[in-house]
C-alpha positions in Angstrom: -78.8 135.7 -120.8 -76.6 133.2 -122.5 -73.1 134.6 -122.7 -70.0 135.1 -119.8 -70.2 135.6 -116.4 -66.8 136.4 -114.7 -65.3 135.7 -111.6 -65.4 138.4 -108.9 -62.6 137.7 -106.7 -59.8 135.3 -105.7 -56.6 133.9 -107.9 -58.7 133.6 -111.0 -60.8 137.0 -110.6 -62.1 138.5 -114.2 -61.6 135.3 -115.6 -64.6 134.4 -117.5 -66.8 131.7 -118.0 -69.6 130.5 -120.0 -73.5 130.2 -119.2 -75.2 128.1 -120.7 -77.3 128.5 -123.5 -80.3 126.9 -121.6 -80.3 130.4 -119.8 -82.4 131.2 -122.7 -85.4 129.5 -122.0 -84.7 130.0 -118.4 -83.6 126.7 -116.9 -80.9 128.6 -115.8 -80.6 131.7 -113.9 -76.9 132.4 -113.0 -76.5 134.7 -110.0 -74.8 137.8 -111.2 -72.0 139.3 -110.6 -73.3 142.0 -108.1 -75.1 139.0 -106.3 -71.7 136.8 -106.1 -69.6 139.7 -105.2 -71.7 140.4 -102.3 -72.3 136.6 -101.1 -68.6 136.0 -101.1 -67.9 139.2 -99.4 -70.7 138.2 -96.4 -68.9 134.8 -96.3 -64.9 136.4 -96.1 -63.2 133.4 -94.8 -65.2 130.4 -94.2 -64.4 129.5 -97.9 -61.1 128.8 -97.8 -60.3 125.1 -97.6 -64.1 124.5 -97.5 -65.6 121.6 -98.9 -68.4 123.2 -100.9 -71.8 121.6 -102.1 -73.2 123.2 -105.0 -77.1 122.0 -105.3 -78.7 123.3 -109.0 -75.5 124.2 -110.4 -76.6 125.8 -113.2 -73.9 127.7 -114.7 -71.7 126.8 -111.8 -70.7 130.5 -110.4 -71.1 129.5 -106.9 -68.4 126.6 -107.2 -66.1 128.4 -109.7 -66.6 131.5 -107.1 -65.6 129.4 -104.4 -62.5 127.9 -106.0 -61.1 131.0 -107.1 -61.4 132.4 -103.2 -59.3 129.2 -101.8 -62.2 126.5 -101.6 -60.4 123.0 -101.6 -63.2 121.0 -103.1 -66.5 121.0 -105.2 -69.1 119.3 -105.9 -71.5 120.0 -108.7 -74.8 119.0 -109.2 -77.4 119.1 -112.3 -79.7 117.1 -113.7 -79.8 118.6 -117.5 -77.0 117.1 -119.8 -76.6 119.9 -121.8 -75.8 122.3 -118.4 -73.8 119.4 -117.1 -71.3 119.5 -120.1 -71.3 123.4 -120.0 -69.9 123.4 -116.3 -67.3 120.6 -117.1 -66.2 122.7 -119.9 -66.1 125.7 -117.9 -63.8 123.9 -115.3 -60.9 122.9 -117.7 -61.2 126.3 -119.3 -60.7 128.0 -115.7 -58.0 124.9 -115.4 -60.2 124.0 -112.2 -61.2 120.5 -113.3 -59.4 118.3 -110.4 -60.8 120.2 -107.6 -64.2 119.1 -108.7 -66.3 116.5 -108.6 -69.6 116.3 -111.1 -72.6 115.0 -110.5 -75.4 114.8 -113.3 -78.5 113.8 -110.7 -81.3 115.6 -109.4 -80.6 117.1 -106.2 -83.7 116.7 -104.1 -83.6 112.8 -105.0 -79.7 112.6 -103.9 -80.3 114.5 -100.9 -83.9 113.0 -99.7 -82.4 109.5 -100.3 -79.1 109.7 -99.1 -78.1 108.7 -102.3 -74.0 110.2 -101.5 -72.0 106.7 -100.4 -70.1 107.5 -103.5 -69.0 111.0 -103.5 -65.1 112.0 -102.3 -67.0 113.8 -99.1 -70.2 112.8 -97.4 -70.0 116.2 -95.4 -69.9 119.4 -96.1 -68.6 123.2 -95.0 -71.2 125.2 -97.1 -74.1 124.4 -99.8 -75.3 126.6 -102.0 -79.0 126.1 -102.8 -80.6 127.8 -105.6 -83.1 125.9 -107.3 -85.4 127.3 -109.9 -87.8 129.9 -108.4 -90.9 128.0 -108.4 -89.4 124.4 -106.9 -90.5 124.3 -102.9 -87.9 122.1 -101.3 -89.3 119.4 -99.2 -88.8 119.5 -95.2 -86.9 115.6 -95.7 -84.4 117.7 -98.3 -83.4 120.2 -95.6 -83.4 117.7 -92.6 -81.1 115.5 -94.9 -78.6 118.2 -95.8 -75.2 116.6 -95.2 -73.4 119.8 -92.9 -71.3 119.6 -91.3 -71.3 121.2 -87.5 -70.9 125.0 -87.7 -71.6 124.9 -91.4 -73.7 127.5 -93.5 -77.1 126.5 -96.1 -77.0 129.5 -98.6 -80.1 129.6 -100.3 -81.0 132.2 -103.1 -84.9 132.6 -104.0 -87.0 135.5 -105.4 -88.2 137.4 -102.1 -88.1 137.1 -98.7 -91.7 136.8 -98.9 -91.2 133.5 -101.0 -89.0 131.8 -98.4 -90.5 129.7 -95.0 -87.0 129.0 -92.9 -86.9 125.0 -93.0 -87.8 123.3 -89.4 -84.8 123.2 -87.1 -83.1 126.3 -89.6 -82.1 130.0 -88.1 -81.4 132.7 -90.2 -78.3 134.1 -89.6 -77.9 136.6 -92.1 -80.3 137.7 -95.0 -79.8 139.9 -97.7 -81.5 141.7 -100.7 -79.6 141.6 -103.6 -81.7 144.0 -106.3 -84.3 141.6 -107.9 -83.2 138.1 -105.8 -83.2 137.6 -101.9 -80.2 135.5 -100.0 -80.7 133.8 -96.8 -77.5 132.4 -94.8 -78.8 129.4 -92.5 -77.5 127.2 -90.3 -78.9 124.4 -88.6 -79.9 124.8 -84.7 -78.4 123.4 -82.3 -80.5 120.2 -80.7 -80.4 119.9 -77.0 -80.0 116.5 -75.6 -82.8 115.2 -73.6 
């Protein structure tokens, strides 16, 4: 799976980038570019001038995507070095490097702990989540999401049958993407008492 992955749409579209060789051994699994294509297309134009949270980056597609289509600011994380270096890399290749900021961290502990005093924005327009298939995300991580009013969760797992929508989540849009499930979420509204 190591190799390119290009970019679908947007000012850089067919530019290419690198996955990193980690995809290997499977601690990363890039969404495609059928998958990408079709998220970005569902999204149209809530992406440009976002500020864009990428949780797991992985390869970074998600954030390179979501520059290329007008995004005005992300922020990577991953936890592996090696991936790390691979999506820094990729963002001076793609000559993207100073609309992102990089954070080599595990997600779940930033998010459950609040751990974002630091970053450039403390909320955000959209966050991408996909994590590796078998991590179950806490109820704390999804109450502690920083979006911001309005704003969309994207998570990416296996199946639909995989997925629990987190407490106070709705499901605004879902889609099947051949072998990988996307659900767009955003948080519910809560009434004042």
């Amino acid at each position: 799976m190591a190799g390119n992955l290009r970019i679908t749409g947007g000012r850089l579209v067919r530019q290419q980038f690198s996955v990193p060789r980690e995809a290997d051994i499977n601690l990363v699994r890039p969404a495609g570019d059928r998958v990408r294509e079709a998220v970005f297309s569902s999204l149209g134009n809530k992406i440009r001038n976002a500020e864009i949270l990428d949780c797991f980056s992985g390869s970074g597609s998600y954030g390179f995507e979501s520059i290329s289509r007008g995004a005005k600011l992300i922020i990577f994380i991953e936890k592996n070095k090696k991936i790390a270096i691979t999506i820094k890399l990729n963002a001076s290749k793609l000559k993207v490097y100073e609309q992102c900021y990089f954070v080599r961290n595990d997600a779940i502990l930033l998010i459950e702990n609040n751990y974002i005093s630091d970053w450039p924005i403390k909320e955000f327009d959209l966050i991408f989540i996909d994590p590796p298939y078998k991590l179950k995300l806490s109820s704390l991580f999804w109450s502690k999401l920083p979006l911001k009013k309005e704003a969309l969760a994207i998570f990416r797992c296996l199946s639909k049958e995989e997925f629990i929508c987190p407490v106070n989540y709705e499901v605004i849009r879902e889609k099947k993407y051949g072998g990988t499930w996307v659900a767009f979420m955003r948080k519910k509204e809560m009434s004042s008492l």
